[in-house]
PAKENU-166880 format. One record per residue (C-alpha): residue in one letter; x, y, z. Coordinates in steps of 0.02 Angstrom, whole numbers, padded with zeros to 5 digits, always signed. Last residue first. Layout:
AXYZ ...
***
This chain:
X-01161+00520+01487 X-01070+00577+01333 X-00943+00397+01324 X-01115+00282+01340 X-01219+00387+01205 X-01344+00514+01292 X-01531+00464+01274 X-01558+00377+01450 X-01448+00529+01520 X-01560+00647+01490 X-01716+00553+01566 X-01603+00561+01734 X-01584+00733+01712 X-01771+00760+01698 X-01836+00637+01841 X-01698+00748+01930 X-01781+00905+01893 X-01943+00833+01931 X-02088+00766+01821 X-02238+00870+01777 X-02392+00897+01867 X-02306+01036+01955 X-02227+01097+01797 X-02056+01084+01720 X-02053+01130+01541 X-02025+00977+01400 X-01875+00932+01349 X-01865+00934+01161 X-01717+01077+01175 X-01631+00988+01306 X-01614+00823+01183 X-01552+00950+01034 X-01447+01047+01158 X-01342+00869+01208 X-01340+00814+01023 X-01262+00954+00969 X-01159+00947+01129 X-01075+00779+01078 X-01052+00821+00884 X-00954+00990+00945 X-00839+00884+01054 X-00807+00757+00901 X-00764+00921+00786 X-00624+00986+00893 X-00578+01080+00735 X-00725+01210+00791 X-00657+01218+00977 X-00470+01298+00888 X-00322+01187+00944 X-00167+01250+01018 X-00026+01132+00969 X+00066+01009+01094 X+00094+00865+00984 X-00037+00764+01045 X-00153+00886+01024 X-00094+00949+00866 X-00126+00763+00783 X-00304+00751+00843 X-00343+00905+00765 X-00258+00864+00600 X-00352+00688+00602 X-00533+00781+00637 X-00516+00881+00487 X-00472+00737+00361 X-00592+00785+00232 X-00472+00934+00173 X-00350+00809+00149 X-00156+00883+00182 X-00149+00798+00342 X-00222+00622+00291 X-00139+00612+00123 X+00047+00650+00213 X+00015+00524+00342 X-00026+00401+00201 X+00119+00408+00106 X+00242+00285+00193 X+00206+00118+00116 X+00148+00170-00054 X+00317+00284-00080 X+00387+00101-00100 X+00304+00090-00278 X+00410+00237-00325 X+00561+00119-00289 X+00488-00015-00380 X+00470+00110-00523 X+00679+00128-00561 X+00684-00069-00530 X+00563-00123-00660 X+00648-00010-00752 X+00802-00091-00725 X+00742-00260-00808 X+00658-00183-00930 X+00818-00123-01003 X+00902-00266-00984 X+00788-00368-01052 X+00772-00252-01200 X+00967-00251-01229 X+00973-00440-01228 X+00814-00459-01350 X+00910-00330-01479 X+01067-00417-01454 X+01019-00595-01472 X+00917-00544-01637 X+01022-00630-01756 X+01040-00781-01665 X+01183-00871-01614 X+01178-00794-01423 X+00990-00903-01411 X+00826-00816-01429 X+00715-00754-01280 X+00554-00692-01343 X+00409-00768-01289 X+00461-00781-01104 X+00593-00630-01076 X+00448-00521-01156 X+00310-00560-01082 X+00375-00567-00918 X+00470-00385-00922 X+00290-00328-00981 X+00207-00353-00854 X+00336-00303-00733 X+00343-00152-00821 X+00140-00128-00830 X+00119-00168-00639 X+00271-00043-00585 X+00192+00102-00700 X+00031+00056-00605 X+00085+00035-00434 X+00104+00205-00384 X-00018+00294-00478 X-00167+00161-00415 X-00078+00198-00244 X-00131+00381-00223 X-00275+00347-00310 X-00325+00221-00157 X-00300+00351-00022 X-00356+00506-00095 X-00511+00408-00148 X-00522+00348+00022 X-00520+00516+00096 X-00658+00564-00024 X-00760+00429+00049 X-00730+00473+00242 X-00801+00656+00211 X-00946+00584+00115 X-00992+00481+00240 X-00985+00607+00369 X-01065+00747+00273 X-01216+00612+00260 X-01263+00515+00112 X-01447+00485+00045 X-01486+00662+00050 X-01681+00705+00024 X-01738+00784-00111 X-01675+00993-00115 X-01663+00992-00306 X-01456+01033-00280 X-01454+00906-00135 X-01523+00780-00274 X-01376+00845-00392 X-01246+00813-00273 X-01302+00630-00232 X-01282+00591-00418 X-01129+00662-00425 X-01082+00587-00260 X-01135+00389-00335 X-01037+00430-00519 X-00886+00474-00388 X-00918+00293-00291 X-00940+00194-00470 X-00773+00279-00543 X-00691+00209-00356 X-00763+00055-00372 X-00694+00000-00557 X-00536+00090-00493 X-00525-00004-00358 X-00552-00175-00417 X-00460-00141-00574 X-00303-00098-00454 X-00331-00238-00338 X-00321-00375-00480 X-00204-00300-00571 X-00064-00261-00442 X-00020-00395-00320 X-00142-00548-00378 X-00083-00514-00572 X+00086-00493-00514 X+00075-00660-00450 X-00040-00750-00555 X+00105-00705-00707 X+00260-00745-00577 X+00171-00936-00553 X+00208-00978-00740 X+00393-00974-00676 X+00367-01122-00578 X+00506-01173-00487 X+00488-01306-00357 X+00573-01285-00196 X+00751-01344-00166 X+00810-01184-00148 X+00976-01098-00169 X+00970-00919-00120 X+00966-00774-00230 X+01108-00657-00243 X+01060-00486-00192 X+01043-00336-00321 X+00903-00230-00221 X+00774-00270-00370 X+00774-00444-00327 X+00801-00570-00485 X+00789-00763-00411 X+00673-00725-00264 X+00533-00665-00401 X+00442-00855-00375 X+00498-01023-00271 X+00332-01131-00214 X+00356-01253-00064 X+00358-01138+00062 X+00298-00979-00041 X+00147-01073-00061 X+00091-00987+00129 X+00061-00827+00048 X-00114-00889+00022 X-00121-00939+00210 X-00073-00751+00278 X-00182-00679+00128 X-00336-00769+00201 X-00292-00738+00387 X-00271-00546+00368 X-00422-00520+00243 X-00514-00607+00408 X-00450-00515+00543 X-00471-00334+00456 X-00644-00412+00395 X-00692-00456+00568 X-00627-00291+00634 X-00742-00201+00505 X-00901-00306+00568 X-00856-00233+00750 X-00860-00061+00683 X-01005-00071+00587 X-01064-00065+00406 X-01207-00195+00388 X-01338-00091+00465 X-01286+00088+00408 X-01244-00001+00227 X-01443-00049+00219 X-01504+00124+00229 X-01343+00178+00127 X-01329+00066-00024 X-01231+00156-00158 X-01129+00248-00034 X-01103+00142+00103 X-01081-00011+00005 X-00942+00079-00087 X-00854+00125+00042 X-00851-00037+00107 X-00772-00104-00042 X-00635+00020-00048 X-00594-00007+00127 X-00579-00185+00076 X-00472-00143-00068 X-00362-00047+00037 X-00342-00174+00145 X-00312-00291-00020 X-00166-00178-00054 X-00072-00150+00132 X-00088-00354+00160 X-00005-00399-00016 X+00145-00334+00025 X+00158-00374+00198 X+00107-00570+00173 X+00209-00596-00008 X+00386-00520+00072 X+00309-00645+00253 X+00328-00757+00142 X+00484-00752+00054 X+00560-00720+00196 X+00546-00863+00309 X+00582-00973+00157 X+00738-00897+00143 X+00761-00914+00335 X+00719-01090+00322 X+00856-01099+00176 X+00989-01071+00285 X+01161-01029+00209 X+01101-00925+00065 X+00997-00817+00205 X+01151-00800+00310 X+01264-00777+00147 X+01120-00624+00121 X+01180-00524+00308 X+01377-00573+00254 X+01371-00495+00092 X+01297-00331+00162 X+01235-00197+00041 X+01098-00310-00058 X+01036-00421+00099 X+01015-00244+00205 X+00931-00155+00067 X+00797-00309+00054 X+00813-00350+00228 X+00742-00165+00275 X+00598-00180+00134 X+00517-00334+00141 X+00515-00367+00335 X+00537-00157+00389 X+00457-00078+00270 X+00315-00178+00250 X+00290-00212+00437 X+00282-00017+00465 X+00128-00024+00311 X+00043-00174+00389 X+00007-00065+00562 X-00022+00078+00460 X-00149+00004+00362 X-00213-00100+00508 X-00245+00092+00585 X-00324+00160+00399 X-00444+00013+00414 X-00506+00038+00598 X-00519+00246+00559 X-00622+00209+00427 X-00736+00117+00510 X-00774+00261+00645 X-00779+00236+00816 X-00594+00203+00855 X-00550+00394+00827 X-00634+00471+00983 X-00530+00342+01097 X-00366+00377+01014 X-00318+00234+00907 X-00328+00346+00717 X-00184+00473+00808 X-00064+00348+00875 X-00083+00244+00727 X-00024+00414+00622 X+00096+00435+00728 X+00174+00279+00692 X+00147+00268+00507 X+00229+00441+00512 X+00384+00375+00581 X+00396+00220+00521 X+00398+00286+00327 X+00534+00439+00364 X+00646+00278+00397 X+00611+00165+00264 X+00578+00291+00158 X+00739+00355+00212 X+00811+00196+00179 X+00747+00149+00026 X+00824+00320-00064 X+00992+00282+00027 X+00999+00103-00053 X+00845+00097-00199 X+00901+00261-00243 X+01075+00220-00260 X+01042+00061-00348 X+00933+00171-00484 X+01041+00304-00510 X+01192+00178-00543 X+01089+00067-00653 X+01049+00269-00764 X+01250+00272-00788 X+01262+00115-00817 X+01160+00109-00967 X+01289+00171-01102 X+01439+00061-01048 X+01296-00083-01033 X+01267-00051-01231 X+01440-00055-01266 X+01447-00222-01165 X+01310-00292-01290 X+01362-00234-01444 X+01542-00307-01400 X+01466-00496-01365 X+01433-00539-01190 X+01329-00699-01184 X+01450-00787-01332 X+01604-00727-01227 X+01563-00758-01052 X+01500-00928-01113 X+01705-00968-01175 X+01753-00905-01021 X+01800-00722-00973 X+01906-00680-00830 X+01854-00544-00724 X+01660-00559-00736 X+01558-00518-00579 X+01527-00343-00674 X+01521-00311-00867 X+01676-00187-00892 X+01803-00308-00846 X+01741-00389-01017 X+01846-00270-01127 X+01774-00103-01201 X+01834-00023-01368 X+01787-00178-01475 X+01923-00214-01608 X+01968-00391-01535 X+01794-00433-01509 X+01741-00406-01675 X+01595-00314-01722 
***
C-alpha cells in the first residue's frame, strides 16, 4: 500500500513526529495499521504493569511482612520450612521493591531514569541487584524443593542431614552463590535494552552479548522449573507410595509433620511453576524469533516478522505482570493451606483473634510429650526415689524451651 493512500500518518507510531527517510522504510502503512489495531491491548498492558505493579507492590510488602513476623516467632524457627519460607519473604519484599519499584518508577518519571542514564554506576547498581532478587526467590524455592525431597524419599537419613542449622547454611550459601553469579552484570549488559515498564535504556559501555539472554532465561525459568517439577512428580509418587503402606498397616516412613510441610511446598512451588511458565515460553520464544528471523524493510516478509515481534514483544509484557503475582502470593498459600494450621494460629494471635487450644498445635505437642514421660514414671515407693528425684528426672527428658 502506498503511503500516500494509507489512512494513518506516522504521528500515530509514538516518539516519531517527523518522519526520516528510516522512519519511513521501518514504518511502512501495514505496519502502523497494525499498531492502530494493537494499541488498544499495549494500553492494557502499561496500565497494568503501572497501577497493577503498584498494588502488588504494595499489597506484596504487606503480607510478606506479616508473614516474616509470623514464621520468626520463637515456636516457628524450629522447623526447616519455616527458615526457607522467612528468606522467601525476606527476598520477596526486596523483589518488589529493587526490581520492581524502580522499574515503575524509571518508566513513569523521566527525571528518576535520566538519573540512571546519567550515571552508569547506578545502572550497573541495578542491573544486579534486578538479577540477585529475582533469581534469589526461585532457587530458594528450589532448595526447599530439594530438601523436601530428601526428607521424603530418604527419611532415616534426611532426619540427620535435615536440620535447622544445616538449612541456614544453605539459605547463606544459595545467597552468596547467586549474589557473585549476578555479579557479570558489571561488565556484562543483557534485557536492560527492552524493559517491560517502557524506560529508555541507559548507555553502557559494557559488552553486549546477546547470546547471554538465552543462559539467562534459561538460569531464571527453565532450569528451576524442570528442577521442581521433576522433584515435585518424584515427592507425590513418594506420598502415594507412603499412602498405600499406611493403608497395609507397615510402618510409616513419613510423619504427619513431614507430610504437612511437603504439601505446603507443593502449593508453594506450583504456584510459581504457573506463574513463570507462560512468561518462560514467551520470552523463549521472543529470542528465537527476533534472532533467526529478522529480515531487512526490503524484504517481502518485513511485515509479517515486524508484526510478530511486536506481538511477542507485549506478551512478554502482559505475563511479566502475572509473573509478579510470584512475589506477593505466598501469604495467601499459607492461610488458605489446609497444612498450614499452625501459621493461621500464629497469625490470629498476633492480630488479636481468639484462638481455639487444638489450633495451638505446638502447646499440644509439648504436653503430649509431658503425659507420655509421666505416664512411664514409675510409682513412688519407699525404696523408690523421691518426689523431687522424680521431678528432677522429668526435667532431664523435657526439651530446653518445655523445661
Amino acid at each position: 500500500m502506498n503511503d500516500t493512500d494509507c489512512q494513518y500518518g506516522f504521528e500515530v507510531i509514538e516518539g516519531i513526529t517527523n518522519a526520516t527517510e528510516l522512519d519511513k522504510q521501518a514504518w511502512p502503512c501495514e505496519l502502523r495499521v497494525f499498531w492502530v489495531e494493537i494499541y488498544p491491548f499495549v494500553t492494557l498492558v502499561r496500565g497494568l504493569l503501572s497501577y497493577g505493579t503498584a498494588l502488588i507492590i504494595v499489597l506484596g510488602l504487606l503480607f510478606n511482612l506479616t508473614s516474616l513476623l509470623v514464621l520468626t516467632r520463637k515456636h516457628m524457627r524450629k522447623s526447616t520450612m519455616n527458615l526457607y519460607l522467612s528468606a522467601l519473604a525476606i527476598y520477596d519484599c526486596l523483589a518488589l521493591t529493587m526490581n520492581f519499584m524502580i522499574g515503575v518508577l524509571r518508566g513513569q518519571n523521566k527525571h528518576i531514569n535520566k538519573d540512571f542514564q546519567d550515571h552508569e554506576d547506578l545502572c550497573k547498581f541495578h542491573g544486579v541487584i534486578v538479577e540477585v532478587f529475582n533469581l534469589l526467590s526461585i532457587w530458594i524455592i528450589v532448595s526447599f524443593t530439594i530438601e523436601r525431597f530428601i526428607m521424603i524419599k530418604f527419611p532415616l537419613k534426611g532426619k540427620q542431614l535435615v536440620t535447622p542449622r544445616r538449612a541456614i547454611y544453605v539459605i547463606i550459601g544459595v545467597s552468596l552463590g547467586v549474589l557473585v553469579f549476578s555479579m557479570h552484570k558489571i561488565a556484562v549488559s543483557g534485557f536492560e535494552g527492552d524493559s517491560v515498564f517502557g524506560y529508555a535504556a541507559c548507555k553502557t559501555r559494557r559488552a553486549i552479548f546477546v547470546e547471554i539472554i538465552y543462559f539467562y532465561v534459561a538460569f531464571n525459568t527453565w532450569f528451576p522449573t524442570l528442577t521442581i517439577v521433576t522433584l515435585n512428580t518424584l515427592i507425590l509418587l513418594e506420598i502415594r507410595r507412603n499412602k498405600k503402606k499406611r493403608a497395609q498397616m507397615t510402618t510409616q516412613s513419613m510423619s504427619k509433620s513431614d507430610e504437612k510441610a511437603t504439601k505446603l511446598l507443593l502449593l508453594v512451588s506450583s504456584a510459581y511453576v504457573v506463574l513463570v511458565l507462560p512468561l518462560g515460553l514467551i520470552q523463549s520464544t521472543e529470542l528465537i524469533w527476533n534472532n533467526t528471523q529478522k529480515v531487512l524493510p526490503s524484504n517481502p516478509d518485513y511485515i509479517y516478522f515486524m508484526s510478530t515481534k511486536i506481538r511477542l514483544k507485549w506478551a512478554r509484557a502482559f505475563f511479566f505482570f502475572f509473573y509478579q503475582l510470584n512475589f506477593a502470593v505466598n501469604f495467601f498459600l499459607y492461610v488458605s493451606s489446609s497444612s498450614a494450621t499452625r501459621f493461621r494460629a500464629t497469625l490470629k494471635l498476633l492480630l488479636g483473634i481468639k484462638v481455639d487450644q487444638q489450633e495451638m498445635t505446638w502447646n499440644n505437642t509439648m504436653k503430649s510429650r509431658a503425659t507420655k514421660i509421666n505416664s512411664v514414671a514409675p510409682a513412688p515407693s519407699d525404696d523408690g526415689p523421691s518426689n523431687r528425684d522424680l521431678h528432677l528426672k522429668k526435667k532431664e527428658f523435657l526439651p530446653e524451651s518445655e523445661a
